[in-house]
DSSP file (Angstrom, degrees, kcal/mol; ACC not computed):
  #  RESIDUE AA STRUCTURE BP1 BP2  ACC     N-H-->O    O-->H-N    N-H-->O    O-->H-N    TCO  KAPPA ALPHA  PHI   PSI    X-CA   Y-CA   Z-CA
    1    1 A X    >>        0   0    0      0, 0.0     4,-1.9     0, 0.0     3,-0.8   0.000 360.0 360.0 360.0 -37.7  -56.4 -107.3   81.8
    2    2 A X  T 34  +     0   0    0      1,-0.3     4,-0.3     2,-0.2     0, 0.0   0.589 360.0  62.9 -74.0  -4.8  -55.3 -105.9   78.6
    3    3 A X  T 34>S+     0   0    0      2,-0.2     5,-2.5     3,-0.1    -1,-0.3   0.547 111.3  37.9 -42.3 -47.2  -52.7 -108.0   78.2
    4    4 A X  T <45S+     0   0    0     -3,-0.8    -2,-0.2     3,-0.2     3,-0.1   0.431 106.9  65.9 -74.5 -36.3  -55.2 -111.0   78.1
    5    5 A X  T  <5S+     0   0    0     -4,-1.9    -2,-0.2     1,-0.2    -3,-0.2   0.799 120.1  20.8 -50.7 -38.2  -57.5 -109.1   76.2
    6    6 A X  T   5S-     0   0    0     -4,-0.3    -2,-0.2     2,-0.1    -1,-0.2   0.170 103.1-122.9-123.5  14.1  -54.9 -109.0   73.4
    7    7 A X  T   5 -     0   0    0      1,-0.2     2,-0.5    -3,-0.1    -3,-0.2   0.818  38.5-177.9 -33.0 104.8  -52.8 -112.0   74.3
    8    8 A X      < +     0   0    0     -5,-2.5    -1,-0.2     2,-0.1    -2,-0.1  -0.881  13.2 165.5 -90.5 113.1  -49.5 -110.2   74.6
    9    9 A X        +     0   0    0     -2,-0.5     2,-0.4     2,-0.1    -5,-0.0  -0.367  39.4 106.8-105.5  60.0  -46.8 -112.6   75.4
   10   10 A X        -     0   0    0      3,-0.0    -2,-0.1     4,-0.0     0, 0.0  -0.997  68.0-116.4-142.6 143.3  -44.0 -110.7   74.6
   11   11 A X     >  -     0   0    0     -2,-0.4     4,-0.8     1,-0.1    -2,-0.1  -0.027  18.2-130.5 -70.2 162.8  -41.3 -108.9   77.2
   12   12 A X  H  > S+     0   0    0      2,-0.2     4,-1.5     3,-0.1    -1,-0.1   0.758 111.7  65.6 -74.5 -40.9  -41.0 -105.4   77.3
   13   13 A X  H >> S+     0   0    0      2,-0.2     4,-2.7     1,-0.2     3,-0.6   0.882 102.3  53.5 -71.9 -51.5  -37.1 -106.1   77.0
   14   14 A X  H 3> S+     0   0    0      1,-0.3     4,-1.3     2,-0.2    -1,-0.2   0.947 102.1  54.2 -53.5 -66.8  -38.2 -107.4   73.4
   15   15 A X  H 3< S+     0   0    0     -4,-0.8    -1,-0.3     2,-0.2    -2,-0.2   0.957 113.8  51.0 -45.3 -46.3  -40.2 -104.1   72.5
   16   16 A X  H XX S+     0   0    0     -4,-1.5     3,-2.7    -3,-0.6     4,-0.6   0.869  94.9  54.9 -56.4 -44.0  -36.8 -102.3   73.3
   17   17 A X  H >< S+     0   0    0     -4,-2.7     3,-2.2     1,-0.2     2,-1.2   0.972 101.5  67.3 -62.7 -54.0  -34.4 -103.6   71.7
   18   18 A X  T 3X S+     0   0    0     -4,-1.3     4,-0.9     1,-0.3    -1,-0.2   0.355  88.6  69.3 -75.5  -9.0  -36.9 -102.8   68.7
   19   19 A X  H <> S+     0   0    0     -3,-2.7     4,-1.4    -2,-1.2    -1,-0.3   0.857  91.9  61.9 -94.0 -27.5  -36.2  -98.9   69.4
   20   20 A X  H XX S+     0   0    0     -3,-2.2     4,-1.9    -4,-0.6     3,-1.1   0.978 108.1  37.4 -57.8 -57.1  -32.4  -99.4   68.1
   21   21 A X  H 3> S+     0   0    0     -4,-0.4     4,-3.0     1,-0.3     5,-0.2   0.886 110.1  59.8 -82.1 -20.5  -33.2 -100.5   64.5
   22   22 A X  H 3X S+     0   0    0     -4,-0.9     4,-1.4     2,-0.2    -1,-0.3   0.869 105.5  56.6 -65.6 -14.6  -36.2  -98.0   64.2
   23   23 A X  H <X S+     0   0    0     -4,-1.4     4,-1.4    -3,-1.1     3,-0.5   0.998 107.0  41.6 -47.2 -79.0  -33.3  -95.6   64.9
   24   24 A X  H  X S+     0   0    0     -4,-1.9     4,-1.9     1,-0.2     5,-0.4   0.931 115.1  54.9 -52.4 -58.0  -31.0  -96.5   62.0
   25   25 A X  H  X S+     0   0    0     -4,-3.0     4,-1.9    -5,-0.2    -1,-0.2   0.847 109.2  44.5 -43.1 -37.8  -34.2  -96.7   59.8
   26   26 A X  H >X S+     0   0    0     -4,-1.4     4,-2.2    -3,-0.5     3,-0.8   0.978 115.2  52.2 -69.6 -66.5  -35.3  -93.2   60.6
   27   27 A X  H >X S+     0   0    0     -4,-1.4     3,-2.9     1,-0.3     4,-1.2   0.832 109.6  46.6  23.0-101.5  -31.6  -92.0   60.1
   28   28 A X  H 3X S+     0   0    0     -4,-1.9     4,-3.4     1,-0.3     5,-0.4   0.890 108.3  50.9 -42.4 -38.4  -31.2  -93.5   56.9
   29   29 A X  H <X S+     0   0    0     -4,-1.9     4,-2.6    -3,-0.8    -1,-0.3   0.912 117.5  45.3 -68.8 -17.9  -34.6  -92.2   55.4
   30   30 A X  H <X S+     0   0    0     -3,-2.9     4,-2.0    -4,-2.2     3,-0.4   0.955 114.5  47.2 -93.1 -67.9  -33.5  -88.4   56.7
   31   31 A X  H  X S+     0   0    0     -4,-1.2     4,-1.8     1,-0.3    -1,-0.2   0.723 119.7  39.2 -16.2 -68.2  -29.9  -89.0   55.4
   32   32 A X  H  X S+     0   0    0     -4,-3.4     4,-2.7    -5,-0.3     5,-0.3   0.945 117.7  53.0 -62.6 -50.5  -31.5  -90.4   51.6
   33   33 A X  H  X S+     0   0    0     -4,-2.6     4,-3.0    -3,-0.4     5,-0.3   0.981 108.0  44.3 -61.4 -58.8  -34.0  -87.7   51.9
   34   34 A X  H  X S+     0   0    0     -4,-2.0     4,-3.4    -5,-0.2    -1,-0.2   0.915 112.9  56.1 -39.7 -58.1  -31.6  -84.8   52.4
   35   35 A X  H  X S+     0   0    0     -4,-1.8     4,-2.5     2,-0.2    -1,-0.2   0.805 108.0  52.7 -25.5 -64.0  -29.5  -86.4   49.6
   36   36 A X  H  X S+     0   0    0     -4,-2.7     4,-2.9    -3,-0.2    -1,-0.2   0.851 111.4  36.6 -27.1 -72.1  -32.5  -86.2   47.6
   37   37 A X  H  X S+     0   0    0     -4,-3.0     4,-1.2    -5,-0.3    -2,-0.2   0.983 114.1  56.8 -59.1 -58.6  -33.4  -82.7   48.0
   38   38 A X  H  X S+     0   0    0     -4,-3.4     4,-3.2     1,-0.3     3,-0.4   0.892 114.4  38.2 -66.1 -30.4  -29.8  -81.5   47.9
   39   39 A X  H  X S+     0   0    0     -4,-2.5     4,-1.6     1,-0.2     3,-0.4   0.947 114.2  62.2 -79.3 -38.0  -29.1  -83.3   44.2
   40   40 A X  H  X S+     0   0    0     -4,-2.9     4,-0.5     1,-0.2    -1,-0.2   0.678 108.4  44.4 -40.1 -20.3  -33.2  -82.0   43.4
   41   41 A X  H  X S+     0   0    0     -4,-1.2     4,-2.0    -3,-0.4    -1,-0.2   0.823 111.1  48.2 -95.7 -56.2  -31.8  -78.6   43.8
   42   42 A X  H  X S+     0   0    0     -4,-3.2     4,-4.7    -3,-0.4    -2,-0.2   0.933 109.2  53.0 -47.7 -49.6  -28.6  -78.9   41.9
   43   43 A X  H  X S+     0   0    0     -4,-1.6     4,-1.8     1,-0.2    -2,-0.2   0.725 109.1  55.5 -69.1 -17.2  -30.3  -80.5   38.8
   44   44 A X  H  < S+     0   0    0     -4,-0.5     4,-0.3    -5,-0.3    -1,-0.2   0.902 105.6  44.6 -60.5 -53.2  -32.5  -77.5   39.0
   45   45 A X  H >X S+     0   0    0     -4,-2.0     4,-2.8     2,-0.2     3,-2.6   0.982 114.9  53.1 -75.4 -63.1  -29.9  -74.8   38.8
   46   46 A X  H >X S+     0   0    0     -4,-4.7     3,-4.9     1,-0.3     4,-1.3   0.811 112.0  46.3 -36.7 -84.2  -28.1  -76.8   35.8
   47   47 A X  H 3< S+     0   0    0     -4,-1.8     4,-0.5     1,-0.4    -1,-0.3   0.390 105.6  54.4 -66.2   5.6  -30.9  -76.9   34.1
   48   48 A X  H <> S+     0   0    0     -3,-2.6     4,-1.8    -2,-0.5    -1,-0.4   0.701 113.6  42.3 -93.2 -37.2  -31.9  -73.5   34.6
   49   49 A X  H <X S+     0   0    0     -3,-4.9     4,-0.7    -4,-2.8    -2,-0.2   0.604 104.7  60.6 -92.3  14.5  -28.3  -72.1   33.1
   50   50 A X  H  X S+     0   0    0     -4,-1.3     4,-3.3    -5,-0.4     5,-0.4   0.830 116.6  39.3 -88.0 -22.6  -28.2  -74.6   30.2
   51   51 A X  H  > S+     0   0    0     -4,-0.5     4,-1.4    -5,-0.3    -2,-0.2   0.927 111.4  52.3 -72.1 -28.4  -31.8  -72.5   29.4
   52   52 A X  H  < S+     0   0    0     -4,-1.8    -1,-0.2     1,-0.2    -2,-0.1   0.906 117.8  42.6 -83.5 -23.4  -30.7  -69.4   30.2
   53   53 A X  H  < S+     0   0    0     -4,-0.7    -2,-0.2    -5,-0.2    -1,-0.2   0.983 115.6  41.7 -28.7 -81.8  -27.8  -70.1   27.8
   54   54 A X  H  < S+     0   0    0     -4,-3.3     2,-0.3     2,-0.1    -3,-0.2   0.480 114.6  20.8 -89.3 -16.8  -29.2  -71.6   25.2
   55   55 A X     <  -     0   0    0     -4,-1.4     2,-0.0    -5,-0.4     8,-0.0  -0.926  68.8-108.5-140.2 170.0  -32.5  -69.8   24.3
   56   56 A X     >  -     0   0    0     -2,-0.3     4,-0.6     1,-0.0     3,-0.4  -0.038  43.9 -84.9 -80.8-173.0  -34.3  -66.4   24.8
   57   57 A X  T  4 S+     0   0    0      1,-0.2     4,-0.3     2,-0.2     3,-0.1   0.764 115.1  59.2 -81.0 -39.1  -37.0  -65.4   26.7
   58   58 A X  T  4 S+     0   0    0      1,-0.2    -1,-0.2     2,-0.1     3,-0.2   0.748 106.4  37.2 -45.2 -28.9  -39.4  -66.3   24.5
   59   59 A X  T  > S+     0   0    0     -3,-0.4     4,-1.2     1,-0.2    -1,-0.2   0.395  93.3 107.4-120.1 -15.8  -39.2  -69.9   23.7
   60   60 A X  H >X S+     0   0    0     -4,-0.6     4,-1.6     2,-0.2     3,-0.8   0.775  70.9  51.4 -52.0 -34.3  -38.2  -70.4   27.8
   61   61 A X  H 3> S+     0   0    0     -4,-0.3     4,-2.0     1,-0.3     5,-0.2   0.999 115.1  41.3 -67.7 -62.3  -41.4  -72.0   29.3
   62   62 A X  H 3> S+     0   0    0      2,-0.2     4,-0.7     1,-0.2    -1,-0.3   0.594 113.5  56.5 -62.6  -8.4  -41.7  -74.8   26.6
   63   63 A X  H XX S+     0   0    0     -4,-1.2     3,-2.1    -3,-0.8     4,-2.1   0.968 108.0  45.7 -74.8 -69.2  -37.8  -75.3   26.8
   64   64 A X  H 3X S+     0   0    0     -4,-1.6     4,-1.1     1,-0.3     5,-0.2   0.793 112.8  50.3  -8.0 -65.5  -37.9  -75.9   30.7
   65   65 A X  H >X S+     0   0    0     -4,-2.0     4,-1.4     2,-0.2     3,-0.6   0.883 116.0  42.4 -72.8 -44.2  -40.9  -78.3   30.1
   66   66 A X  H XX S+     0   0    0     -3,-2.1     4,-2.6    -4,-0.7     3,-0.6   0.981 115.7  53.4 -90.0 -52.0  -38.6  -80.2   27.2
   67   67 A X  H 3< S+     0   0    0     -4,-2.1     4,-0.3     1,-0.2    -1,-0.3   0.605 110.0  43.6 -28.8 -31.2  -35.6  -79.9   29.5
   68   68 A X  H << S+     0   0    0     -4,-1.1    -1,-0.2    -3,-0.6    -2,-0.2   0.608 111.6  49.7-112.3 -23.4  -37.1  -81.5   32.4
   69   69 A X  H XX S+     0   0    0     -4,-1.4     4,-3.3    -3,-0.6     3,-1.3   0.856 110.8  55.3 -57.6 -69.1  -38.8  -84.3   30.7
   70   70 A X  H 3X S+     0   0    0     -4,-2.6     4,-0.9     1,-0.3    -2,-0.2   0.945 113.1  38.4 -41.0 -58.0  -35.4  -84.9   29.0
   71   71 A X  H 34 S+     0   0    0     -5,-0.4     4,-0.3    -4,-0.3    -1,-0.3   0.653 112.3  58.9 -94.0  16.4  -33.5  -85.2   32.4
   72   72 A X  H <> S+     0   0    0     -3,-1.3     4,-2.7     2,-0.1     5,-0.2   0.859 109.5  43.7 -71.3 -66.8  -36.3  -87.0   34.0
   73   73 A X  H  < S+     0   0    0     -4,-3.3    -2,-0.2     1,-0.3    -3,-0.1   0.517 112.5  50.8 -63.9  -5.7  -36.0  -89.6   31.5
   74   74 A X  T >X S+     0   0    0     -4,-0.9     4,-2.8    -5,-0.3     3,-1.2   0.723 111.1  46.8-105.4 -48.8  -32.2  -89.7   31.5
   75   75 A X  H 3> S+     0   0    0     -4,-0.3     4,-0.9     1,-0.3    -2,-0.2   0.925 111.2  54.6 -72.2 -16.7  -32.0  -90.1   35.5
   76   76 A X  H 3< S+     0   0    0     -4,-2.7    -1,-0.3     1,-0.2    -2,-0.1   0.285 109.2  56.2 -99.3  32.5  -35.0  -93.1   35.3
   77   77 A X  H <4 S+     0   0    0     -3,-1.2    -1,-0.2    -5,-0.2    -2,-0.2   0.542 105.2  40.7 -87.5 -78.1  -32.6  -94.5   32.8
   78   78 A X  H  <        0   0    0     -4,-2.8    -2,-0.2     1,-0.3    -3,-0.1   0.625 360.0 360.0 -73.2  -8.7  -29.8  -94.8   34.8
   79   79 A X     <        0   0    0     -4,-0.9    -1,-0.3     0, 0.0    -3,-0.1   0.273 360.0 360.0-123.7 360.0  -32.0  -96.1   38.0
């Protein structure tokens, strides 16, 4: 009846096959996401020893902030 309620014409076989490319999607988004994170993580630690380098302790919060703007802007450049 619910079938008719919603007029479903469609095979079950149809719905299955459907489970394979939701696979590969999922896949791919955990793949890119991981990818993601790992290079978020790197650019973090660079940019944390070009500050510990380059300036004191003082002047570090507002360096970070100029630092991180700076490679924000660089990577939405290049993307």
């Amino acid at each position: 009846m619910l079938a008719w309620l919603l007029q479903v014409q469609t095979q079950l076989a149809n719905h299955v096959a459907a489970v394979g490319p939701a696979v590969l999607v999922g896949l791919a988004c955990g793949v890119l996401g991981t990818a993601f994170t790992v290079l978020n993580v790197k650019i973090i630690r660079l940019r944390d020893s070009i500050i510990q380098v380059t300036c004191s302790a003082h002047y570090t919060p507002a360096i970070k902030m100029c630092v991180g703007q700076l490679t924000v802007s660089a990577l939405s450049i290049v993307v």
